[in-house]
C-alpha positions as a Markdown table, in Angstrom:
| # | Residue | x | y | z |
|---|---|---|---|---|
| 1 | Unk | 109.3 | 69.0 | 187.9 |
| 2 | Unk | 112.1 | 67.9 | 185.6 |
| 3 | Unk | 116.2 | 68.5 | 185.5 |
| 4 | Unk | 116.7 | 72.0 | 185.1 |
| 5 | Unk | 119.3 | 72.3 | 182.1 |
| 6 | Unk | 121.3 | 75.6 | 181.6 |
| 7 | Unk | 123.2 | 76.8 | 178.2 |
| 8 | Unk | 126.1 | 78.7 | 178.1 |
| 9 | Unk | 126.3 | 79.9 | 174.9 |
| 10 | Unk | 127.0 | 82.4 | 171.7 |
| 11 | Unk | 123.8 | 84.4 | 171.0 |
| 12 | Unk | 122.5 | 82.4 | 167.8 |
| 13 | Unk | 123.2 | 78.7 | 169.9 |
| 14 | Unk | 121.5 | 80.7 | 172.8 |
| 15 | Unk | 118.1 | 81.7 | 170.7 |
| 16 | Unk | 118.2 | 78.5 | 169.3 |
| 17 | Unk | 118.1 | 76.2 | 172.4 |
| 18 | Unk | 116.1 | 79.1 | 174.2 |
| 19 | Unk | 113.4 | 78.2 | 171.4 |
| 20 | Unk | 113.5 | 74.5 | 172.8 |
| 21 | Unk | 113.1 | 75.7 | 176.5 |
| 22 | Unk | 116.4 | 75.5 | 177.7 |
| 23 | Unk | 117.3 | 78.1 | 180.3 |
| 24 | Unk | 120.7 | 80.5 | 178.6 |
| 25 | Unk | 123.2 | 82.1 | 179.9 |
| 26 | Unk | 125.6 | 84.4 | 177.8 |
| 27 | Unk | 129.2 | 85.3 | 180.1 |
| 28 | Unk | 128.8 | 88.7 | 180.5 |
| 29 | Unk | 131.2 | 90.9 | 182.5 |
| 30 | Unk | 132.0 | 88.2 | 185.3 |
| 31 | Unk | 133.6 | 86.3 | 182.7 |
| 32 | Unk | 133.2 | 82.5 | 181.3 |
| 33 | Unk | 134.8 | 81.1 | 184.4 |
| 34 | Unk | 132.4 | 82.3 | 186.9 |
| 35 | Unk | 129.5 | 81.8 | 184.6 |
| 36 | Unk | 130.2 | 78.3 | 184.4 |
| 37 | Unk | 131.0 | 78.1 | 187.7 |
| 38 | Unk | 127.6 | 80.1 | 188.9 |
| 39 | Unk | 125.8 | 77.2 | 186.3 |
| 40 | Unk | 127.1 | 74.3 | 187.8 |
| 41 | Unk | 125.5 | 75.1 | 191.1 |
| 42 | Unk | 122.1 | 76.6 | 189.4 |
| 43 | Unk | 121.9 | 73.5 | 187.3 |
| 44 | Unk | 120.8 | 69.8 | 187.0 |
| 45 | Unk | 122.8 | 69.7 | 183.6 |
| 46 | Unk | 125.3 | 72.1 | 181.7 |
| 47 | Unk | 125.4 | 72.7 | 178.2 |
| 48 | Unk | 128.2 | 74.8 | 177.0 |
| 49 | Unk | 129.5 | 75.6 | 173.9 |
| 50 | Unk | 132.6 | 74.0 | 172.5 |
| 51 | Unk | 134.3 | 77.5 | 171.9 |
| 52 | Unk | 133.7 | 78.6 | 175.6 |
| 53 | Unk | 134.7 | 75.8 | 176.6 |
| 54 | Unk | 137.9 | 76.2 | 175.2 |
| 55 | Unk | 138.3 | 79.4 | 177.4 |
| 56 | Unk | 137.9 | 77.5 | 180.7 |
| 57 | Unk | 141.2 | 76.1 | 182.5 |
| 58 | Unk | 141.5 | 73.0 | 181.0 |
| 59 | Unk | 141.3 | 71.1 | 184.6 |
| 60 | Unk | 138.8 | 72.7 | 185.8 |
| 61 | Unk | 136.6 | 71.6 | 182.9 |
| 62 | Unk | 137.7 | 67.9 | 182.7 |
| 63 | Unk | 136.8 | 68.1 | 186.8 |
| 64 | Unk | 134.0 | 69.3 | 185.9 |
| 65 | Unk | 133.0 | 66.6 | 183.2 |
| 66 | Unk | 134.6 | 63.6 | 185.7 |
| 67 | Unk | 132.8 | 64.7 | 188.6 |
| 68 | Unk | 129.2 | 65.0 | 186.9 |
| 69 | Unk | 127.9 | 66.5 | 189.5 |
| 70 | Unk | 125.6 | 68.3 | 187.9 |
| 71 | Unk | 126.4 | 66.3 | 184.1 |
| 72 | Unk | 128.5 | 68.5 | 182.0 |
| 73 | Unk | 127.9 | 68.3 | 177.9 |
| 74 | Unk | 130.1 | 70.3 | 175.5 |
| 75 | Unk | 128.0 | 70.9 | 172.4 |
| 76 | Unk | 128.8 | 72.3 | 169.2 |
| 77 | Unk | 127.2 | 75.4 | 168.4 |
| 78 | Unk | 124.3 | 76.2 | 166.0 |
| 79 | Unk | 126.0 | 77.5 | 163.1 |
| 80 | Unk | 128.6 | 75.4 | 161.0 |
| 81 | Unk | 131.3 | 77.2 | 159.1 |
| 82 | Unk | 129.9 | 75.5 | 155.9 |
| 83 | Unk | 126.1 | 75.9 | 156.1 |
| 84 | Unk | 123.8 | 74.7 | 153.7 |
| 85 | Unk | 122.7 | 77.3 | 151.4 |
| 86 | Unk | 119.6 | 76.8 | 152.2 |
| 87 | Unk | 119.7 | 76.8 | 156.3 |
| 88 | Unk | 118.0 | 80.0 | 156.7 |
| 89 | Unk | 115.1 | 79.2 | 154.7 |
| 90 | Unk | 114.7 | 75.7 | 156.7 |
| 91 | Unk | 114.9 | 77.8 | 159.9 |
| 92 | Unk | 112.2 | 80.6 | 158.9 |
| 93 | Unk | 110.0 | 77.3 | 157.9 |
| 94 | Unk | 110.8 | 75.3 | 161.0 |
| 95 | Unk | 109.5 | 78.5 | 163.1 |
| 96 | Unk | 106.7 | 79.3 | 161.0 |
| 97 | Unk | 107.4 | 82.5 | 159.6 |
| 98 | Unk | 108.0 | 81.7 | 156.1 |
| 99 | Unk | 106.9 | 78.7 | 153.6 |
């Protein structure tokens, strides 16, 4: 069985990891602190997003990241503020629902 490796993430990051088998997890009402605090102990490695990230306490997360216990990544998320103008034809062809 490999490393189980949990997302914490914006919807469109979410679906797209979530479309290359990572387990996702959106904050919901507990709020990103005790998500990422819940996926720590559920994981073997944490993905999070660079804009949740920014809404932890900045200790906590560098803590987090030292201690790498499980490894902690902060990822930039799917979309780019300046997409190509053709990304969402490349997507719909990498998924096979358009040519």
């Amino acid at each position: 069985m490999g490393i189980r490796c949990i997302l914490l993430a914006d919807r469109v990051t979410a679906t797209a990891y979530h479309l290359a088998g990572v387990e996702v997890r959106q904050p919901g009402k507990e709020g990103v602190l005790e998500a990422f605090r819940r996926a720590r102990s559920d994981s073997g490695l944490l993905l999070l997003t660079r804009p949740l990230a920014m809404k932890l306490p900045a200790d906590e997360l560098s803590r987090a990241i030292r201690d790498a216990r499980p490894p902690v990544q902060v990822i930039n998320p799917v979309y780019l503020e300046r997409a190509s103008p053709d990304a969402a034809t490349r997507a719909r062809r990498a998924l096979g629902v358009s040519t």
